[in-house]
CHARMM-style PDB file with segment names, atoms N, HN, CA, C and O in Angstrom:
ATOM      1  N   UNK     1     -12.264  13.892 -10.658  1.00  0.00      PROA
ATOM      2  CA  UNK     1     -11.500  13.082  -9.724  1.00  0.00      PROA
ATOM      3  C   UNK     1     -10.514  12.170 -10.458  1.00  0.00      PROA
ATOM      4  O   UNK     1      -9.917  11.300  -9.825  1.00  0.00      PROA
ATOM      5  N   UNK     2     -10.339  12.322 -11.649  1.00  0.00      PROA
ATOM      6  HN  UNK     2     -10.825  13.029 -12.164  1.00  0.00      PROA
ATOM      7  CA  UNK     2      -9.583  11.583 -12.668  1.00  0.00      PROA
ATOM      8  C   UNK     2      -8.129  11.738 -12.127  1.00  0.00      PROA
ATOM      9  O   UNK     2      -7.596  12.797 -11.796  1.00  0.00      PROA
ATOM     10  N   UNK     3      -7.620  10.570 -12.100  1.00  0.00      PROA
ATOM     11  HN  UNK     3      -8.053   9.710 -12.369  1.00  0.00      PROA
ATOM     12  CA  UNK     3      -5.861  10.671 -11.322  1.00  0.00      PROA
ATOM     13  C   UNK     3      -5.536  10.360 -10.022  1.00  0.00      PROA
ATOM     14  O   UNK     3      -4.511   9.976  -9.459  1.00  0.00      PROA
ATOM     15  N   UNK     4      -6.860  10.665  -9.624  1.00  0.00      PROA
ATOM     16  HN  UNK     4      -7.692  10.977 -10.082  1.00  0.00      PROA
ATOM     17  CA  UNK     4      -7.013  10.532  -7.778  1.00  0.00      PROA
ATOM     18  C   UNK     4      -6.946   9.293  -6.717  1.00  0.00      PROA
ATOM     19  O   UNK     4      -7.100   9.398  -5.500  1.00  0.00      PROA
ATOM     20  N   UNK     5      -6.625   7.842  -7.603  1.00  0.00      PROA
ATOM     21  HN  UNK     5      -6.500   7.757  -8.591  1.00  0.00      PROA
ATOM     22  CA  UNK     5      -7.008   6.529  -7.124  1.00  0.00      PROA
ATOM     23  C   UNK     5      -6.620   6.267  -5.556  1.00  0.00      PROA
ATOM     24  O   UNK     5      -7.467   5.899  -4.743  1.00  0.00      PROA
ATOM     25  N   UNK     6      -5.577   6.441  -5.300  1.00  0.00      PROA
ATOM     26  HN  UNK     6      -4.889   6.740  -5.961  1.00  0.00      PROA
ATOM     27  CA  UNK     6      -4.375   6.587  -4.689  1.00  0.00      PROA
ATOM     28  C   UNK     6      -5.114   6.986  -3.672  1.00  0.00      PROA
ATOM     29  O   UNK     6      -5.544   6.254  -2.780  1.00  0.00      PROA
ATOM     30  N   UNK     7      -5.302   8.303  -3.793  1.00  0.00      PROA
ATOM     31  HN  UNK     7      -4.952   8.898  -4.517  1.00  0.00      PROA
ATOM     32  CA  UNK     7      -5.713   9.628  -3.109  1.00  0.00      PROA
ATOM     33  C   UNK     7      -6.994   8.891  -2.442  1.00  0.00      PROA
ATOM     34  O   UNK     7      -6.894   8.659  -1.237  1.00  0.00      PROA
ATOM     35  N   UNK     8      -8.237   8.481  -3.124  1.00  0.00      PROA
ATOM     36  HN  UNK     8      -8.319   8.669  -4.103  1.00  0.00      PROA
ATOM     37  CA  UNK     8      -9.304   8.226  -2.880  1.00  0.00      PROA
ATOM     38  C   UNK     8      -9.237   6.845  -2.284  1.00  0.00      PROA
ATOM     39  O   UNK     8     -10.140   6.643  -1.473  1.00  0.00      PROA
ATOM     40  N   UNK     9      -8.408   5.842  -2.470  1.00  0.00      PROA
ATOM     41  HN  UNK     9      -7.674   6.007  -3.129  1.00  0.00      PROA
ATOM     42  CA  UNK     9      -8.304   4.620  -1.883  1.00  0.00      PROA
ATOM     43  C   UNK     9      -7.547   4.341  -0.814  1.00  0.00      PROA
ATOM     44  O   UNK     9      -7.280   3.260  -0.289  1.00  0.00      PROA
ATOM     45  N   UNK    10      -7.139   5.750  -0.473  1.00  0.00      PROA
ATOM     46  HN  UNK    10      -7.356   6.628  -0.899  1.00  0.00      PROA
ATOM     47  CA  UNK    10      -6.493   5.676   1.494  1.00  0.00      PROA
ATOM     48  C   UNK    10      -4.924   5.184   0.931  1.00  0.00      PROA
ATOM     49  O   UNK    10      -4.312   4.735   1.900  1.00  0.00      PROA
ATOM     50  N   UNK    11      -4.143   5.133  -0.242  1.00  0.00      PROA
ATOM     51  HN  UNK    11      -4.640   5.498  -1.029  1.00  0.00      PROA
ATOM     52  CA  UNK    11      -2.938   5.131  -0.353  1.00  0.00      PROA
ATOM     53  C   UNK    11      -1.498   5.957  -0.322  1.00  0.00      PROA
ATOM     54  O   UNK    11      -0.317   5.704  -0.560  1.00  0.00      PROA
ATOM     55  N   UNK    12      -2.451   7.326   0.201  1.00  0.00      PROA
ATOM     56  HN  UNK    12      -3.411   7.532   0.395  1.00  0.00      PROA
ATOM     57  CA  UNK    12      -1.315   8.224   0.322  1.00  0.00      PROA
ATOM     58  C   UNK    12      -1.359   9.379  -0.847  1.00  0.00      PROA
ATOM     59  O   UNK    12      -1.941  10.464  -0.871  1.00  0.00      PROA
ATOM     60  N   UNK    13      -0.495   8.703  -1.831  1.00  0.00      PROA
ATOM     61  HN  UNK    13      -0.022   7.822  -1.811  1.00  0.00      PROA
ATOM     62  CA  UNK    13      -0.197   9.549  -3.157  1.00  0.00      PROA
ATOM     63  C   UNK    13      -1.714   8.936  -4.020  1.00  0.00      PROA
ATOM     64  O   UNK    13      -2.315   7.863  -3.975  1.00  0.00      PROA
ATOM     65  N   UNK    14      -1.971  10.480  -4.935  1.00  0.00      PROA
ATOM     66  HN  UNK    14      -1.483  11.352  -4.972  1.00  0.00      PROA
ATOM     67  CA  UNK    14      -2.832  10.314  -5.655  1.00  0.00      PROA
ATOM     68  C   UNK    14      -2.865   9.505  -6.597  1.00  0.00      PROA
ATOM     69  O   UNK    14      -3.941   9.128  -7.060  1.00  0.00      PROA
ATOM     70  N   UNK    15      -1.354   8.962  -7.196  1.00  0.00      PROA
ATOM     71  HN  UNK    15      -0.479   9.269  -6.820  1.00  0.00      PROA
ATOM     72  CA  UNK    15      -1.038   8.518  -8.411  1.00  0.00      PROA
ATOM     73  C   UNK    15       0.352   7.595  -8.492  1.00  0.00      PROA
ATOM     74  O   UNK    15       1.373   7.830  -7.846  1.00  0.00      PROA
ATOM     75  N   UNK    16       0.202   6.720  -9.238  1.00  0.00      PROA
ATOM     76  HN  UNK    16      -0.628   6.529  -9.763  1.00  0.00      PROA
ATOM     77  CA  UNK    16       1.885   5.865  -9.179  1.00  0.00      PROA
ATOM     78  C   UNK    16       3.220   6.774  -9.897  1.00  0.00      PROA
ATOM     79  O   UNK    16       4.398   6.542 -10.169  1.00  0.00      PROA
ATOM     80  N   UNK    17       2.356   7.829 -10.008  1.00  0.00      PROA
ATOM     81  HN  UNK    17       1.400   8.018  -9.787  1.00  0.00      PROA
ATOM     82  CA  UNK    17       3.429   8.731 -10.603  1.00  0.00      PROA
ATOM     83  C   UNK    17       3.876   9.726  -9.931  1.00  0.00      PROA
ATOM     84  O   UNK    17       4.972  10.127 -10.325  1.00  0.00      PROA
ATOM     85  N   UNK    18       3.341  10.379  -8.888  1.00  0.00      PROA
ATOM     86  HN  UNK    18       2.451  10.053  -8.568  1.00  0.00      PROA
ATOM     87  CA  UNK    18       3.316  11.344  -7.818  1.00  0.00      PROA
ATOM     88  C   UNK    18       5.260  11.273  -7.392  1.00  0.00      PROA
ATOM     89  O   UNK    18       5.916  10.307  -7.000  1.00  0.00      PROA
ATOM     90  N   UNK    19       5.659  12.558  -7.649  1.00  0.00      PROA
ATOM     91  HN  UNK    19       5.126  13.342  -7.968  1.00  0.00      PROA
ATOM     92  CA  UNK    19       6.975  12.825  -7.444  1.00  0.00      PROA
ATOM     93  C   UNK    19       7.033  12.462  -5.688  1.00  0.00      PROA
ATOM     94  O   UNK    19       6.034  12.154  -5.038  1.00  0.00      PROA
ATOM     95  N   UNK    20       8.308  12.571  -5.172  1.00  0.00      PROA
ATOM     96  HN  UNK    20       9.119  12.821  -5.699  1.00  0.00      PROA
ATOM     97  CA  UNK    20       8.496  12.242  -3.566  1.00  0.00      PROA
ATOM     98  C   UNK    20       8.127  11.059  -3.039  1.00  0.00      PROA
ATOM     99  O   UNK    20       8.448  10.825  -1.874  1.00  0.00      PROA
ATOM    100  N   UNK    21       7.400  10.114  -3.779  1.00  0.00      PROA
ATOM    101  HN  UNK    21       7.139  10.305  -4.726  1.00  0.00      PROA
ATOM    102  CA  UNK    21       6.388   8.333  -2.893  1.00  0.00      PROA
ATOM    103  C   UNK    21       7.396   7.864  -2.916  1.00  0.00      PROA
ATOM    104  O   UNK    21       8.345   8.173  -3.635  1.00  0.00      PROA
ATOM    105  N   UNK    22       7.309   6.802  -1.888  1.00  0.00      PROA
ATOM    106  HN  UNK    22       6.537   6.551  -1.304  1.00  0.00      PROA
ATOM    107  CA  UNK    22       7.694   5.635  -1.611  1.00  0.00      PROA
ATOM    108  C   UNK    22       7.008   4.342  -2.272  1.00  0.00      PROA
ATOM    109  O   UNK    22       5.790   4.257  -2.424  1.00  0.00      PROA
ATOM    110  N   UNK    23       7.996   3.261  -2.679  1.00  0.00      PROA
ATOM    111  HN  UNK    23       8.986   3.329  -2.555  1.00  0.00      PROA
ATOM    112  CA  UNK    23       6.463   2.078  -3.086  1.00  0.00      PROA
ATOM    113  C   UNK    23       5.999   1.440  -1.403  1.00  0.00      PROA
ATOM    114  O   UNK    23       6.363   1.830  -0.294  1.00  0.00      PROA
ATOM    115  N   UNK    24       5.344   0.659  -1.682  1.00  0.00      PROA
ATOM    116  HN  UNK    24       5.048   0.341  -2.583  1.00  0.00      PROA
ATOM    117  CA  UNK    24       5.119  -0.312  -0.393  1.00  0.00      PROA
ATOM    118  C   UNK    24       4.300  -1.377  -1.164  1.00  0.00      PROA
ATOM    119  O   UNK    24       3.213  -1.169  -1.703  1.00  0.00      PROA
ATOM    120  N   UNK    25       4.966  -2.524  -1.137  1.00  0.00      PROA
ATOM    121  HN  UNK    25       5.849  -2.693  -0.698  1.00  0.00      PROA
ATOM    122  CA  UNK    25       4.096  -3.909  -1.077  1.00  0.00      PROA
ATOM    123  C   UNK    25       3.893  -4.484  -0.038  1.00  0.00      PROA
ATOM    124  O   UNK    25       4.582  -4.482   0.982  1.00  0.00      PROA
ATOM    125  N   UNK    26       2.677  -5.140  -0.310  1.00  0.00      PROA
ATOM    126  HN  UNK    26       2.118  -5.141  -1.139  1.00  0.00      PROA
ATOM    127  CA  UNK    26       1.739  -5.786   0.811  1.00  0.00      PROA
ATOM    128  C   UNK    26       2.379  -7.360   0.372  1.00  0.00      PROA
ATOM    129  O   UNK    26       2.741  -7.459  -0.801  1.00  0.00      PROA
ATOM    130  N   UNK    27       2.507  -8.399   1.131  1.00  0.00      PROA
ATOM    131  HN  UNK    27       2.213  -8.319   2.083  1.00  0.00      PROA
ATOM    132  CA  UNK    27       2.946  -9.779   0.932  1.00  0.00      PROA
ATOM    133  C   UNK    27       2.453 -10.599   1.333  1.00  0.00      PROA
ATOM    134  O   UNK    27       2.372 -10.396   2.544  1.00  0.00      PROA
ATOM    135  N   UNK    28       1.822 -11.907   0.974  1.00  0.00      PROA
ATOM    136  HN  UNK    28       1.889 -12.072  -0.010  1.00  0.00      PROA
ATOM    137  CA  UNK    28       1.192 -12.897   1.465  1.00  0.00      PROA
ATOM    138  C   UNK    28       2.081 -13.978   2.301  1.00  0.00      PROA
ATOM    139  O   UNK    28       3.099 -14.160   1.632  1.00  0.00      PROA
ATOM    140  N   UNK    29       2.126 -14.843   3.591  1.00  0.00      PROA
ATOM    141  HN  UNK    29       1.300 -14.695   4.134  1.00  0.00      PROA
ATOM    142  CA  UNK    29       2.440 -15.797   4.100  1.00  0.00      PROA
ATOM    143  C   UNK    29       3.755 -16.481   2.867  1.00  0.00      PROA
ATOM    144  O   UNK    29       4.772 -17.128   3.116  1.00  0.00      PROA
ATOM    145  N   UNK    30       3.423 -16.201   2.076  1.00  0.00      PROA
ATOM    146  HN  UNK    30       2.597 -15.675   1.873  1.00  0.00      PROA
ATOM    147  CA  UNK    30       5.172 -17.109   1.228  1.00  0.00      PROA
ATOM    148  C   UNK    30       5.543 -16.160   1.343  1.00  0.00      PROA
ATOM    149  O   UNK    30       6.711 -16.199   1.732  1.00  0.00      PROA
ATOM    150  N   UNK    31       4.999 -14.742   1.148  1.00  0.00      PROA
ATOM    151  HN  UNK    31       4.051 -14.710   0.832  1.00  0.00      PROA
ATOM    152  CA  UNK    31       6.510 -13.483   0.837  1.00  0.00      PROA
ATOM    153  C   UNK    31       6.172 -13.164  -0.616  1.00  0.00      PROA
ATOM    154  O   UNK    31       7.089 -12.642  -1.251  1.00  0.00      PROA
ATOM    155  N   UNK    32       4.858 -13.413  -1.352  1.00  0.00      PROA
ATOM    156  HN  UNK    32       4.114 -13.838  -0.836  1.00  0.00      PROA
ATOM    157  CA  UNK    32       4.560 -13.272  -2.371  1.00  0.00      PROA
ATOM    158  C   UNK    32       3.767 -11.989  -2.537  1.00  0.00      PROA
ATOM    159  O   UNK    32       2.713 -11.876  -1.911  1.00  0.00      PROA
ATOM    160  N   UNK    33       4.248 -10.874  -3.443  1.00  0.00      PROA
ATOM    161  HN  UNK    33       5.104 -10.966  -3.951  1.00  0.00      PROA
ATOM    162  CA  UNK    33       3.748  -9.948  -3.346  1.00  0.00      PROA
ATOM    163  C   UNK    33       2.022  -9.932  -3.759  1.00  0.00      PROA
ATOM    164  O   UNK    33       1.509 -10.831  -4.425  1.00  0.00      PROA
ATOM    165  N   UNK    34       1.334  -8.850  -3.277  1.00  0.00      PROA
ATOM    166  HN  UNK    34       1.751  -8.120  -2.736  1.00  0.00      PROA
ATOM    167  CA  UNK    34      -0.293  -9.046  -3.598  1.00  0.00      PROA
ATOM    168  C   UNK    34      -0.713  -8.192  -3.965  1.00  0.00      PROA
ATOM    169  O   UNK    34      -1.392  -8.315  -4.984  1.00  0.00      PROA
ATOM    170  N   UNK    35      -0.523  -6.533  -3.222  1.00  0.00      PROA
ATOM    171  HN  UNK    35       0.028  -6.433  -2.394  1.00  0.00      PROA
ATOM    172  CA  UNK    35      -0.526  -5.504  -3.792  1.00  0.00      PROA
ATOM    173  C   UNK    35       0.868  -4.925  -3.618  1.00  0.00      PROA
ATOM    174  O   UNK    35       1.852  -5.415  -3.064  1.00  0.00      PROA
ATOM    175  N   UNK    36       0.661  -3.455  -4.388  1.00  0.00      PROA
ATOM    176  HN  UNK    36      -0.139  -3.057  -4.837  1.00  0.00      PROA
ATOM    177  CA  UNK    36       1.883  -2.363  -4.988  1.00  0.00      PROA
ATOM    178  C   UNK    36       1.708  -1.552  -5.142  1.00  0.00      PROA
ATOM    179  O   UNK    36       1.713  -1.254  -6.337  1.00  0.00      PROA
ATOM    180  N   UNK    37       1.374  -0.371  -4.091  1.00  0.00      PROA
ATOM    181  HN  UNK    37       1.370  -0.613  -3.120  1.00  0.00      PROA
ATOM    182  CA  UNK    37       1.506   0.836  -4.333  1.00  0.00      PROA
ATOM    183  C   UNK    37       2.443   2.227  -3.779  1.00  0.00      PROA
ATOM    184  O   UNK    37       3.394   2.192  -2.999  1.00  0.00      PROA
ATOM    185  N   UNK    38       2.009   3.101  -4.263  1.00  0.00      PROA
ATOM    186  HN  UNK    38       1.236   3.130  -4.897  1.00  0.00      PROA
ATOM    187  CA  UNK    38       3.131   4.466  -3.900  1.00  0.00      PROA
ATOM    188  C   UNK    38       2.220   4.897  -2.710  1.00  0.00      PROA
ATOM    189  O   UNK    38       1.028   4.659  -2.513  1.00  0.00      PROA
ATOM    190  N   UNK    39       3.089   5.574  -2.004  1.00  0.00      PROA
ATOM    191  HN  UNK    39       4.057   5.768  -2.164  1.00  0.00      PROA
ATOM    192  CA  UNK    39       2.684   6.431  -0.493  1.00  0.00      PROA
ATOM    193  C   UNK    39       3.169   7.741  -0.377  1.00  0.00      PROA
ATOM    194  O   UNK    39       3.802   7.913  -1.418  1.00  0.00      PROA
ATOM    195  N   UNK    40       3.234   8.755   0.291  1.00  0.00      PROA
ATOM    196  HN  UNK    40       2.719   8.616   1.137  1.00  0.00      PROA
ATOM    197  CA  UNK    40       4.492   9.674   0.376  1.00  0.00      PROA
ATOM    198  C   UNK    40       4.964   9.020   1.694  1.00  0.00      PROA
ATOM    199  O   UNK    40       4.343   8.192   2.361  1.00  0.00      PROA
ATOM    200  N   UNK    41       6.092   9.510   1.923  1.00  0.00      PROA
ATOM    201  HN  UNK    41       6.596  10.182   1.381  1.00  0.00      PROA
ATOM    202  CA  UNK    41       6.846   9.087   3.092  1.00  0.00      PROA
ATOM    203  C   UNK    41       6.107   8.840   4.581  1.00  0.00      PROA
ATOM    204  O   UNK    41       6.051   7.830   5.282  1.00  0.00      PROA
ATOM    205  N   UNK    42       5.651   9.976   4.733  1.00  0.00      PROA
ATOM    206  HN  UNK    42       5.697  10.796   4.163  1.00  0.00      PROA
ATOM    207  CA  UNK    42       5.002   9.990   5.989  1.00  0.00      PROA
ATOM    208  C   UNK    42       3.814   9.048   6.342  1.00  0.00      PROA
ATOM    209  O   UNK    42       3.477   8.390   7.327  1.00  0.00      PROA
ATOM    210  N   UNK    43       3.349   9.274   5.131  1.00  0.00      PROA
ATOM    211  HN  UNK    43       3.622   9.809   4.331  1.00  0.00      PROA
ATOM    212  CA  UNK    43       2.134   8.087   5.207  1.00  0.00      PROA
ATOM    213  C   UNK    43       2.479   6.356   4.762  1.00  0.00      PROA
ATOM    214  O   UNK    43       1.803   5.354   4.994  1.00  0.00      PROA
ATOM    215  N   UNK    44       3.324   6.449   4.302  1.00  0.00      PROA
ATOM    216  HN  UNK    44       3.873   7.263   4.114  1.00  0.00      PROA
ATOM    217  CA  UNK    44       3.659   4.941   3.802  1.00  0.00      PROA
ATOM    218  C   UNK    44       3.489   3.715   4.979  1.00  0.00      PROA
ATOM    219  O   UNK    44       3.180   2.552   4.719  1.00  0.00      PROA
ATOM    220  N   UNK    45       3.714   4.162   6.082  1.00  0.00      PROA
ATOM    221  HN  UNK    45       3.965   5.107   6.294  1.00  0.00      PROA
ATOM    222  CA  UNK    45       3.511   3.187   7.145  1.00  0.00      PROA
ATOM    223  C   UNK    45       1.739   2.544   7.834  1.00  0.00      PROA
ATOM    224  O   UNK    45       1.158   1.503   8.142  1.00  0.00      PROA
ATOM    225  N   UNK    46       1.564   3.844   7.769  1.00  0.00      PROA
ATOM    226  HN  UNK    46       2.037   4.689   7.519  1.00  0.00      PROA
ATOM    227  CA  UNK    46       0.107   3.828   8.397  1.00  0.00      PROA
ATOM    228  C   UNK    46      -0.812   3.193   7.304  1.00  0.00      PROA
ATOM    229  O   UNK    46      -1.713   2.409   7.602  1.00  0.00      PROA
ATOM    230  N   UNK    47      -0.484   3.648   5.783  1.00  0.00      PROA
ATOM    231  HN  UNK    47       0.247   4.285   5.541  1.00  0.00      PROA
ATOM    232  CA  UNK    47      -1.075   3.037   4.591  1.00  0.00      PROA
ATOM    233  C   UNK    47      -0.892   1.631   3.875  1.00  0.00      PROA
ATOM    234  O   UNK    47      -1.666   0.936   3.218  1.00  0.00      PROA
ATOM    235  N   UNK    48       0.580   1.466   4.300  1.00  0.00      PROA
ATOM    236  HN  UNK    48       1.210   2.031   4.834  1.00  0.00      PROA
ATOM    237  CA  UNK    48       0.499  -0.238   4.360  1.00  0.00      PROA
ATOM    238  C   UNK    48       0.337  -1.032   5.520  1.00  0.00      PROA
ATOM    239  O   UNK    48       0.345  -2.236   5.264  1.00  0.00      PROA
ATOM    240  N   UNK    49       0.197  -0.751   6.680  1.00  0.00      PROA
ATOM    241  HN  UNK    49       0.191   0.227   6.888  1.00  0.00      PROA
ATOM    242  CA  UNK    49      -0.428  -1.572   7.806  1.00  0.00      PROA
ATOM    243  C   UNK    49      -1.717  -1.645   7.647  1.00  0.00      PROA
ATOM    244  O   UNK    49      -2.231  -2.560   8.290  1.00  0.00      PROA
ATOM    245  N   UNK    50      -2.633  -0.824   6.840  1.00  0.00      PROA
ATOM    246  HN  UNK    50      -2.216  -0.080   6.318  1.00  0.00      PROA
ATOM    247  CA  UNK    50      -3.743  -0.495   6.856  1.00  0.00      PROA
ATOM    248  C   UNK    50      -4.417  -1.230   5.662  1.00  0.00      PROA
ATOM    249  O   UNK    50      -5.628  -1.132   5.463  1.00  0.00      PROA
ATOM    250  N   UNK    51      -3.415  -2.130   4.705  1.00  0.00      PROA
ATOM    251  HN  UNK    51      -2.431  -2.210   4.867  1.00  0.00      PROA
ATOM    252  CA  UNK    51      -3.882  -2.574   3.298  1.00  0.00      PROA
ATOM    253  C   UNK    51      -3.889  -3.701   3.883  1.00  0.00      PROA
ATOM    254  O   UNK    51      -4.879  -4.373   4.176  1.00  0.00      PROA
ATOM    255  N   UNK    52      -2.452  -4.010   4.124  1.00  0.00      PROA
ATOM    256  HN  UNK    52      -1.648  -3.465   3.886  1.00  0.00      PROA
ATOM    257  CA  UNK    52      -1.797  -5.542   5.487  1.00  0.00      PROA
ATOM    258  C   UNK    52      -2.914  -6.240   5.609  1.00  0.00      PROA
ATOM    259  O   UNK    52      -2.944  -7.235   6.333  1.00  0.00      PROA
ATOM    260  N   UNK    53      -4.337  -4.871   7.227  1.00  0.00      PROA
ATOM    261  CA  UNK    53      -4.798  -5.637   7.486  1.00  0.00      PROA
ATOM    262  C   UNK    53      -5.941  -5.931   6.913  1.00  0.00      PROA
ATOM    263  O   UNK    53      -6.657  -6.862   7.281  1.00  0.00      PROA
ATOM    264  N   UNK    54      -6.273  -4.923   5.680  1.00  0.00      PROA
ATOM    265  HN  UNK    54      -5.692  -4.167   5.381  1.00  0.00      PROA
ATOM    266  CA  UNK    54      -7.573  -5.300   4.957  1.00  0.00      PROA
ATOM    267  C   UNK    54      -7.677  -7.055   4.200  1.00  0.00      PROA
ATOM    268  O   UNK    54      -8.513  -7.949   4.069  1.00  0.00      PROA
ATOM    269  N   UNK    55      -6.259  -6.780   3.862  1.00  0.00      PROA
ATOM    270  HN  UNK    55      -5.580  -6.054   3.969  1.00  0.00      PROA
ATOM    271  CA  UNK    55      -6.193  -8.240   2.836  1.00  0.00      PROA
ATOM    272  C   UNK    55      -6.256  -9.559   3.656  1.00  0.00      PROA
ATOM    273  O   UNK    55      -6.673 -10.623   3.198  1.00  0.00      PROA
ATOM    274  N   UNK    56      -5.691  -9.329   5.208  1.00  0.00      PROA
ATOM    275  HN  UNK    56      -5.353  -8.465   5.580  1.00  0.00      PROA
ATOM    276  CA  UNK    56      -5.680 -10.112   6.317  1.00  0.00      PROA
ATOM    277  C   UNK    56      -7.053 -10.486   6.587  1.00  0.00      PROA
ATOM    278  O   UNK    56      -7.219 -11.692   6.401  1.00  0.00      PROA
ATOM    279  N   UNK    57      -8.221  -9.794   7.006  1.00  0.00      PROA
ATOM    280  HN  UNK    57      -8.085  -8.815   7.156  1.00  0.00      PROA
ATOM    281  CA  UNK    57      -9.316  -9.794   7.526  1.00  0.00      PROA
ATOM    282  C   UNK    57     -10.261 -10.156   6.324  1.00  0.00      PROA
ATOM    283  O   UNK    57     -11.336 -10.722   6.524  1.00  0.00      PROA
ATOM    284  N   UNK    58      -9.782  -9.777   4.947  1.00  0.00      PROA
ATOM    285  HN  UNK    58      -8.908  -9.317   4.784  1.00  0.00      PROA
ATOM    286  CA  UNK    58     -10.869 -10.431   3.578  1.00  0.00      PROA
ATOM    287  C   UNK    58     -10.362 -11.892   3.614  1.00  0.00      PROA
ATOM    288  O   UNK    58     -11.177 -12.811   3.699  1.00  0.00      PROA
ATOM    289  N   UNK    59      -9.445 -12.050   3.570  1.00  0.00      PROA
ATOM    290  HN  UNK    59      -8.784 -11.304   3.501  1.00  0.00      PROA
ATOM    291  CA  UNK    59      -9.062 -13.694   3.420  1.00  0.00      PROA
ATOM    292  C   UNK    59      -8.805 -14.609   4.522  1.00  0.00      PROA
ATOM    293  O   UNK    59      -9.005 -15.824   4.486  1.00  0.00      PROA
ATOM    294  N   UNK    60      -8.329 -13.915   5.541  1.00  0.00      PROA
ATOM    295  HN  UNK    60      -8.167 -12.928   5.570  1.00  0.00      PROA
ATOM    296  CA  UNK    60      -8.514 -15.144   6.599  1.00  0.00      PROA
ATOM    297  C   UNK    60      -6.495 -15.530   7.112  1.00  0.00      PROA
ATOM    298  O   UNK    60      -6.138 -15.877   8.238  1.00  0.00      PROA
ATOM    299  N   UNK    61      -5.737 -15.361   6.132  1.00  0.00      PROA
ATOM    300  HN  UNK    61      -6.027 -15.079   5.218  1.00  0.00      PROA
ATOM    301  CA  UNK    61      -4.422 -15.050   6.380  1.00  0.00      PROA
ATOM    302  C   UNK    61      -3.588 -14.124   6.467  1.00  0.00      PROA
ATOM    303  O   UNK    61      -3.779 -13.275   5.596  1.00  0.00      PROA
ATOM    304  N   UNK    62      -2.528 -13.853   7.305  1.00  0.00      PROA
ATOM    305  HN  UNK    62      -2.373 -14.543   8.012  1.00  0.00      PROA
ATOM    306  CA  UNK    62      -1.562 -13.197   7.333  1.00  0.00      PROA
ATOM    307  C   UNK    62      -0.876 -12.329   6.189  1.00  0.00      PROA
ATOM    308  O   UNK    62      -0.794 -12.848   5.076  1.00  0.00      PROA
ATOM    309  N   UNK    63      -0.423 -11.162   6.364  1.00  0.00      PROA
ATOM    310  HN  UNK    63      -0.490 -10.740   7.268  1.00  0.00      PROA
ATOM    311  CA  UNK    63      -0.292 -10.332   5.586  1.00  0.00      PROA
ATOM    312  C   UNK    63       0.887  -9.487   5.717  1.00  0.00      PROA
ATOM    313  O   UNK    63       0.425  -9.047   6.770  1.00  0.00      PROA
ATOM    314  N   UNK    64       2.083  -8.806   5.597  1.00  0.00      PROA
ATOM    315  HN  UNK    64       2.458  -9.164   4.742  1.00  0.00      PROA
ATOM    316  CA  UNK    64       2.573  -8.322   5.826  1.00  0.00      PROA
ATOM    317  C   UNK    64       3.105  -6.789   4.785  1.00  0.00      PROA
ATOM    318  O   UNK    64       2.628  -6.931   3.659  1.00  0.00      PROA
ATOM    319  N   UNK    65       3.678  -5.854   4.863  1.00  0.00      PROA
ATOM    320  HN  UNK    65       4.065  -5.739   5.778  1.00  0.00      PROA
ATOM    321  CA  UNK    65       4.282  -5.219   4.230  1.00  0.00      PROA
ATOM    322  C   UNK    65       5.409  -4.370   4.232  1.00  0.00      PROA
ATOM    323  O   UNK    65       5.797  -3.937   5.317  1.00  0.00      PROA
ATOM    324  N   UNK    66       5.986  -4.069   3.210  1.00  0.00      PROA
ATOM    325  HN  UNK    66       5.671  -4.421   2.329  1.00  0.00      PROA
ATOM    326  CA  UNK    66       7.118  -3.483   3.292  1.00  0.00      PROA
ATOM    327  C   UNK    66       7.345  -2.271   2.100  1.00  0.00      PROA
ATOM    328  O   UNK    66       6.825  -2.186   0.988  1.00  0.00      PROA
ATOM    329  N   UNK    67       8.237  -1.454   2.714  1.00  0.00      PROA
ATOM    330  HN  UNK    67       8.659  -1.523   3.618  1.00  0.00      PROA
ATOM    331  CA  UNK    67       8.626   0.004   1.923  1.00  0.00      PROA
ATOM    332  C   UNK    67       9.862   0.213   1.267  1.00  0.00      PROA
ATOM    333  O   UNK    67      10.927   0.039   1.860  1.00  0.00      PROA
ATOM    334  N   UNK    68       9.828   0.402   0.645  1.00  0.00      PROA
ATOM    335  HN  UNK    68       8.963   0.543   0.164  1.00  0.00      PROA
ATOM    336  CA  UNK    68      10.823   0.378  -0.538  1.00  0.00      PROA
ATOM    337  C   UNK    68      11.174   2.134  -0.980  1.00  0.00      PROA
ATOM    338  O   UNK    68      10.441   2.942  -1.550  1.00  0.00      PROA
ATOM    339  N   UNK    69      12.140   2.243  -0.620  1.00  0.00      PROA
ATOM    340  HN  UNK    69      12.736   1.586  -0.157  1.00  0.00      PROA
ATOM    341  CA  UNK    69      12.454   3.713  -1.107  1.00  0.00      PROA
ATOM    342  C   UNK    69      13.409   3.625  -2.399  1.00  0.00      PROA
ATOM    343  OT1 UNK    69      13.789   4.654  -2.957  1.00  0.00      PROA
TER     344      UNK     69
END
């Protein structure tokens, strides 16, 4: 499963290297980035709403994200 992080952690692309991704950062209430990862296209939305609200619901604040092609 070596390479697979991505893949295995619900981010889309297996790898930050994966040809075709998109990035997407997740952002805290200042606009400060928190996480950073690659998606492929199709999934990039569903996979950062989905980090958004993990980091939202562990900490107690607002979360947002955005895609970066």
């Amino acid at each position: 499963m070596e390479g697979t992080n991505g893949f295995l952690l619900g981010y889309g692309a297996r790898s930050m290297i994966e040809p075709g991704t998109v990035r997407v950062l997740v952002h805290d209430e200042r606009g400060n980035a928190a996480l950073g990862f690659r998606a492929l296209p199709d999934q990039a939305d569903s996979a950062g709403a989905a980090r958004a609200l993990d980091y939202a619901r562990f900490t107690g604040r607002p979360f947002t994200y955005q895609i970066l092609e």
